[in-house]
C-alpha positions as CSV (number, residue, x, y, z in Angstrom):
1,X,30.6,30.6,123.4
2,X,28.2,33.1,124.8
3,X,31.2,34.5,127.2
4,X,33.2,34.7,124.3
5,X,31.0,37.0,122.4
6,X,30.6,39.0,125.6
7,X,34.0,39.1,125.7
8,X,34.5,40.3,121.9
9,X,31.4,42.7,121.4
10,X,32.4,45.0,123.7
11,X,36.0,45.1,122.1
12,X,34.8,45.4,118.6
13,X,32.4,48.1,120.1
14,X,35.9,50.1,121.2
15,X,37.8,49.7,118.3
16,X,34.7,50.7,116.4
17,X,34.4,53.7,118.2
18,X,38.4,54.7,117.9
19,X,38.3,54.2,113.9
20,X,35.3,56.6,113.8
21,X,37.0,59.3,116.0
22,X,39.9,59.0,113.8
23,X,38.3,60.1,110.6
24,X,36.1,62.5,112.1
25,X,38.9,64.7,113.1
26,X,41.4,66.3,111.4
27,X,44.4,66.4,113.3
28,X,46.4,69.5,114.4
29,X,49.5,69.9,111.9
30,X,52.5,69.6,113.2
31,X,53.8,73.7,114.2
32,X,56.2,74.3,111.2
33,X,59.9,75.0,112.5
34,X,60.9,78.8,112.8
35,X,62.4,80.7,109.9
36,X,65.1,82.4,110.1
37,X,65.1,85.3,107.3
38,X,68.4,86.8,106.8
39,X,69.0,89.8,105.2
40,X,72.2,89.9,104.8
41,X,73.6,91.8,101.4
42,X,76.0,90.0,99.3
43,X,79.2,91.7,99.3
44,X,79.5,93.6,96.6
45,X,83.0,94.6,94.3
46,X,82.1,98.6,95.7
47,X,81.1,97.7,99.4
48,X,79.9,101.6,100.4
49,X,80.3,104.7,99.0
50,X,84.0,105.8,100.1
51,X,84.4,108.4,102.8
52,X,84.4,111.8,101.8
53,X,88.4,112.6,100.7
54,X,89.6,115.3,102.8
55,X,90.6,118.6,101.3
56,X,94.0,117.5,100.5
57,X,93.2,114.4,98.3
58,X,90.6,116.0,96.7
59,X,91.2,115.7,92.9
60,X,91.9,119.0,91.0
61,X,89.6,120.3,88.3
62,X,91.2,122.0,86.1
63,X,90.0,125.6,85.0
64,X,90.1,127.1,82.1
65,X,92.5,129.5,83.4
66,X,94.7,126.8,85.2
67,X,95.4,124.7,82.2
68,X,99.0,124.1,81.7
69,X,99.7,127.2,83.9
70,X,102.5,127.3,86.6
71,X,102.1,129.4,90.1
72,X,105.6,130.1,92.0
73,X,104.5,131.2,95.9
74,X,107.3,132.8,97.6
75,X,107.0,132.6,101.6
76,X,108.9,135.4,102.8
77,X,111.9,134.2,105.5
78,X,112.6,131.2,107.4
79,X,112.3,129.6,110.8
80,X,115.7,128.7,111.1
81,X,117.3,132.2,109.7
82,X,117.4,134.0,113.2
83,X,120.0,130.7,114.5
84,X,122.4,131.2,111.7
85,X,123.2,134.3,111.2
86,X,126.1,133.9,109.5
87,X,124.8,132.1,106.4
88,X,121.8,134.9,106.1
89,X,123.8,137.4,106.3
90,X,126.5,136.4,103.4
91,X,126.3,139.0,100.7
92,X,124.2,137.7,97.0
93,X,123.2,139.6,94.3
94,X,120.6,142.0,94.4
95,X,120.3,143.0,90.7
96,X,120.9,146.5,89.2
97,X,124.6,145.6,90.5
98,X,123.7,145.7,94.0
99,X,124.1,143.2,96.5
100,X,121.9,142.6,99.7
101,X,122.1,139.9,102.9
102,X,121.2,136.3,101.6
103,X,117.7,136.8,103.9
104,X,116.1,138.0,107.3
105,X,114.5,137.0,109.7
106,X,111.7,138.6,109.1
107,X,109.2,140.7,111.8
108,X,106.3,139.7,114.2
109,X,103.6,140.9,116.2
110,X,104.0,142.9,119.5
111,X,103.2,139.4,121.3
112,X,105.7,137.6,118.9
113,X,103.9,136.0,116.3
114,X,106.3,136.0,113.4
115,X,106.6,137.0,109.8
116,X,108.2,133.7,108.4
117,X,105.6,131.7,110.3
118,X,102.5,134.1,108.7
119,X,103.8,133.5,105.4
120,X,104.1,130.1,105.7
121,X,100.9,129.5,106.5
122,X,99.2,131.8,104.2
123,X,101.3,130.3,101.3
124,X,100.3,127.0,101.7
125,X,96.3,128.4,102.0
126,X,97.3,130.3,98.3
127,X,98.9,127.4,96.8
128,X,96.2,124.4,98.2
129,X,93.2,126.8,96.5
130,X,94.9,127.1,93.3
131,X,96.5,123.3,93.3
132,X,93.0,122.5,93.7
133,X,91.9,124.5,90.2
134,X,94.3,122.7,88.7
135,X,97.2,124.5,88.7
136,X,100.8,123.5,89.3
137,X,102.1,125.2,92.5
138,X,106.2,125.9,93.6
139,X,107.3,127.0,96.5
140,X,110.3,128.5,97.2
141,X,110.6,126.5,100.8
142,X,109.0,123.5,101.8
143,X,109.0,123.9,105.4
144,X,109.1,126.9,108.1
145,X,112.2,125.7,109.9
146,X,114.9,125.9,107.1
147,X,117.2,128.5,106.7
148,X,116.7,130.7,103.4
149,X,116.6,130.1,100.4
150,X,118.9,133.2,99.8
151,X,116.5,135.8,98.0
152,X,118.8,135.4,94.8
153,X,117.6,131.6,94.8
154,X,114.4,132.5,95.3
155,X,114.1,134.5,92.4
156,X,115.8,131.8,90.2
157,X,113.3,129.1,91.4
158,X,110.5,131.4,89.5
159,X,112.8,131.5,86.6
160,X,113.6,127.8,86.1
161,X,110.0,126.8,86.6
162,X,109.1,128.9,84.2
163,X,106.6,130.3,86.0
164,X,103.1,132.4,84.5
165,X,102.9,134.3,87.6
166,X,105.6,134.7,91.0
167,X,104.1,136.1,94.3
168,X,105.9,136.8,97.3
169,X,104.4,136.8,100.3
170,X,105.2,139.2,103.2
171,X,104.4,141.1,105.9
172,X,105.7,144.3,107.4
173,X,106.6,145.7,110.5
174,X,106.4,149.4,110.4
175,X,106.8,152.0,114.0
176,X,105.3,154.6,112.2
177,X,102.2,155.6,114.5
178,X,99.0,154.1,112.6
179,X,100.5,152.6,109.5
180,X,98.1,150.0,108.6
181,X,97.1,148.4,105.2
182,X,98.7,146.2,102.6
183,X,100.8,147.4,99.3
184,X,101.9,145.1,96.5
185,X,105.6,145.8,95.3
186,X,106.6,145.4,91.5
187,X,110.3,145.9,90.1
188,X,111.1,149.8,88.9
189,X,112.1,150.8,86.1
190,X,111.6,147.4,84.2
191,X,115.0,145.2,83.6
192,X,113.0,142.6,81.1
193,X,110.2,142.3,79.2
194,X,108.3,140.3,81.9
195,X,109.1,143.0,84.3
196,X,107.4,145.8,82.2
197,X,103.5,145.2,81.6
198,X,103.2,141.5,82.6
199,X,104.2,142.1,86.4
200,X,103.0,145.7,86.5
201,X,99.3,143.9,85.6
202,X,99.9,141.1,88.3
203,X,100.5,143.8,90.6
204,X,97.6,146.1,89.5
205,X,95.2,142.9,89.7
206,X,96.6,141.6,93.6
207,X,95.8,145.4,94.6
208,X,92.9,145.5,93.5
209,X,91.8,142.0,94.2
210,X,92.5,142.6,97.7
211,X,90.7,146.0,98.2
212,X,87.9,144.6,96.6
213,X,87.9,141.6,99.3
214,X,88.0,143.9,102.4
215,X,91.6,145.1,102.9
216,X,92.8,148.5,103.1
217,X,95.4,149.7,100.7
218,X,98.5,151.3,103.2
219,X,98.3,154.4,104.7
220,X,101.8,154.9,105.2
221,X,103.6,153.7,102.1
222,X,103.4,153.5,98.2
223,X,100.4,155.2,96.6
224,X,97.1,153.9,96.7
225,X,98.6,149.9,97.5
226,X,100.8,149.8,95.2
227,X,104.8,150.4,95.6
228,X,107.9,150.3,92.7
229,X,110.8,149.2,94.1
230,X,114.0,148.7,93.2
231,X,115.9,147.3,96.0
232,X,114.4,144.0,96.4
233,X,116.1,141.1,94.9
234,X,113.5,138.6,94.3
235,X,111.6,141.2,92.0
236,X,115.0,142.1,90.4
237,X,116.4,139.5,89.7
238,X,112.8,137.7,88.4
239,X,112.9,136.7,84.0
240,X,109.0,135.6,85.3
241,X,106.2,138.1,86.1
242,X,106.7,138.6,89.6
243,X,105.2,140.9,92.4
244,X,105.3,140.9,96.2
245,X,102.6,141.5,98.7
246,X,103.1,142.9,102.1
247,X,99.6,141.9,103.7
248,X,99.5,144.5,106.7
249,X,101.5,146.0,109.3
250,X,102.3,143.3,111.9
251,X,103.0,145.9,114.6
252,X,99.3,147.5,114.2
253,X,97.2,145.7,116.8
254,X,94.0,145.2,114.4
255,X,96.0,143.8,111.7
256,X,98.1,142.1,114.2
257,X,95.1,140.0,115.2
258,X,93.8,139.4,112.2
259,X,97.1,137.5,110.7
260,X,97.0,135.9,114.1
261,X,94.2,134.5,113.4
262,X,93.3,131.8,111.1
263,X,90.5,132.6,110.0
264,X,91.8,135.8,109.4
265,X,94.9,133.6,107.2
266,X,92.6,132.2,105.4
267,X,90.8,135.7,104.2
268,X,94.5,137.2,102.9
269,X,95.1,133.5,100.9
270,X,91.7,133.5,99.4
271,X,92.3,137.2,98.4
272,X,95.7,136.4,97.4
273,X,94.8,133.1,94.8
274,X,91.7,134.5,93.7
275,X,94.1,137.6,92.3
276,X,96.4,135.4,90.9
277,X,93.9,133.2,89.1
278,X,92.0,136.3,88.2
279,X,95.2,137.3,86.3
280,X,96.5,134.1,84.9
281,X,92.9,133.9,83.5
282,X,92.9,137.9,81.6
């Protein structure tokens, strides 16, 4: 009996001893499991702002001067005239009974930039600043590798839009030593009503317009940039007011450059539709 108690006393002794270390401490708690925080946004019905629309999608605001108002731009030539002569050439009428060659090609610069390619490019310039107002643009050609229109259809695509205003757009290729500077040519005498006052104004306002932007008035024809003409068909034949710009003198080397350019382009179109909205807004 006394070796069992020696036996048991020291066990009880142990356990003893293990309950009171139990309770006395408090045990670690267990390291909580990571978190992952996400933070991920929901997708929303308008995921990101959208990109910036380039200039061409840009929606139009209209002006006050734009509203319901029609703008005919008449790109003088064609790439495809000089490769068939034969269908530029055919006679059309002229107006004032006179007939003249369906079209031309056109002039360039001493290094061979050309006319129809200049007024292409300018055109479009006019017609995205003004489309971009608000108001409806027409071009006589959609393209710069077409042959004509013939300058008879030209005029008529003024007419049958009914157009507010009708600018053609040119450039000239003078020899004459020096000649330099623009000139805007209206129809005279009048034929119509629009071709009295109305274009006379348009014609006025694109002079003056453009002088007040930088360029000089011609040196060597018209008087003072502007020029009444009688011969040109588009002008004749117009029921819309109507006027035509020659820009410069392809064959002077400073002006040369500067239609080469397009930066330079871009200073005759911004010249060119700030006139025209300038006069569809008087």
């Amino acid at each position: 009996m006394v070796a069992v108690r020696r036996v048991i006393a020291p066990l009880l002794l142990a356990v003893a001893l293990l309950l009171t270390g139990c309770e006395g401490e408090t045990p670690a708690a267990p390291a909580p499991a990571p978190v992952t925080t996400r933070t991920s946004t929901p997708t929303p019905t308008t995921v990101a702002p959208p990109a910036s629309p380039s200039p061409s999608s840009s929606p139009a605001v209209t002006t006050p001067a734009a509203a319901g108002k029609v703008v005919v731009l008449d790109p003088g030539h064609n790439g495809g005239n000089g490769a068939h002569p034969a269908e530029i050439n055919r006679p059309v009428p002229a107006g004032r009974g006179q007939t003249k060659p369906c079209n031309t090609t056109g002039t360039a610069t001493n290094a061979g930039y050309a006319e129809h390619a200049f007024t292409f490019d300018v055109a479009q310039r006019v017609g995205k600043a003004l489309a971009d107002k608000g108001f409806h643009v027409v071009y006589t050609r959609q393209n710069d590798t077409g042959v004509g229109p013939c300058v008879d259809r030209r005029a008529a695509i003024g007419n049958e839009a009914n157009a507010d205003a009708v600018v053609s757009i040119h450039a000239d290729g003078s020899e004459a030593a020096g000649a330099n500077g623009f000139h805007v040519a209206y129809s005279a005498p009048a034929l119509n009503a629009a071709q009295g006052a109305p274009s006379t104004r348009l014609a006025q306002t694109l002079r003056d317009t453009m002088r007040a932007s930088g360029f000089s008035p011609a040196n060597y024809i018209g008087t003072n940039g502007l020029s009444a003409r009688a011969d040109l068909a588009g002008l004749n034949l117009s029921t819309r007011p109507a006027a035509l710009v020659e820009c410069g003198n392809m064959r002077n080397a400073t002006e040369a450059a500067r239609m080469t350019s397009a930066d330079g382009r871009q200073q005759f179109a911004a010249a060119i539709a700030a006139a025209i909205e300038a006069y569809l807004a008087s």
